[in-house]
C-alpha positions as CSV (number, residue, x, y, z in Angstrom):
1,X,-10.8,4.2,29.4
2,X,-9.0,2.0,32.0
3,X,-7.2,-1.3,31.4
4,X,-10.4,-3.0,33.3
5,X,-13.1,-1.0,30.5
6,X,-10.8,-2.5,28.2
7,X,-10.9,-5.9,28.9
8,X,-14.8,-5.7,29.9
9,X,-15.4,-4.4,25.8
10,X,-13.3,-7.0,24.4
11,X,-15.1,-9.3,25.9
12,X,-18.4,-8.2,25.6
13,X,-17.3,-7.8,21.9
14,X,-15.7,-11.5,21.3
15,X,-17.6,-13.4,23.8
16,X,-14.5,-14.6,25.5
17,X,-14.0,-14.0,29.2
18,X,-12.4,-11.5,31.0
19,X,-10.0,-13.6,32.3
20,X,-9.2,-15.0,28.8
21,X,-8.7,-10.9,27.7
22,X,-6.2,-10.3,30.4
23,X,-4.6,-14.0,29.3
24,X,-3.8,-12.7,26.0
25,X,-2.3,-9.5,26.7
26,X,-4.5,-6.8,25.4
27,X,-3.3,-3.3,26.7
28,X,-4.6,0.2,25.7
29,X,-2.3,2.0,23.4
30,X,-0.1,5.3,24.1
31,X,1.0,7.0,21.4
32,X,4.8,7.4,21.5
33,X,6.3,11.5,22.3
34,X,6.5,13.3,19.3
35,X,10.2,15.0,20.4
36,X,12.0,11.6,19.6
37,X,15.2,11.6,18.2
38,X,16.8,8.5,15.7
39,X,18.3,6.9,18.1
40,X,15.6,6.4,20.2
41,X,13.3,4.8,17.8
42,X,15.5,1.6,16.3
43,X,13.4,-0.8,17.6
44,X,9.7,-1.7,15.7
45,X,6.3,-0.9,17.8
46,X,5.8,-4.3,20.0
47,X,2.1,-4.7,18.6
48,X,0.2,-7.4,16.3
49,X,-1.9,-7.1,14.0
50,X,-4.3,-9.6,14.4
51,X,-6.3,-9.4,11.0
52,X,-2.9,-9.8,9.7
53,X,-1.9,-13.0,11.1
54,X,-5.6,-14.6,10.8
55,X,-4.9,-14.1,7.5
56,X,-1.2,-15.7,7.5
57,X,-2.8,-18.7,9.4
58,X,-5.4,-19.0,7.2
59,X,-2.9,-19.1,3.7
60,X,-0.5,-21.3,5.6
61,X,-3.3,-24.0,5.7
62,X,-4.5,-23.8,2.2
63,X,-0.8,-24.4,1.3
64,X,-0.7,-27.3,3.4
């Protein structure tokens, strides 16, 4: 899968255009080397989970 399948089966699968997918960022994954040493993994993967911070949102308004 290219980045273009990619953004074609988001969108077919959320009903939001194509050009909205490539708005928001989505990229395929690659899995990191597996011969990495400590110093070379310090930082956190740059990835959201988005179930996760529906979820956030969704407790931050029954709070409010």
């Amino acid at each position: 899968m290219n980045q273009n399948d990619l953004h074609r089966c988001l969108s077919r699968a959320t009903g939001e255009s194509v050009r909205t997918i490539r708005r928001l960022g989505f990229s395929l994954f690659e899995p990191c080397p597996l011969d990495l040493d400590a110093d070379s993994v310090d930082q956190a993967p740059q990835v959201v989970d988005w179930d996760q911070l529906e979820l956030d949102r969704i407790a931050l308004a029954i709070e409010a």
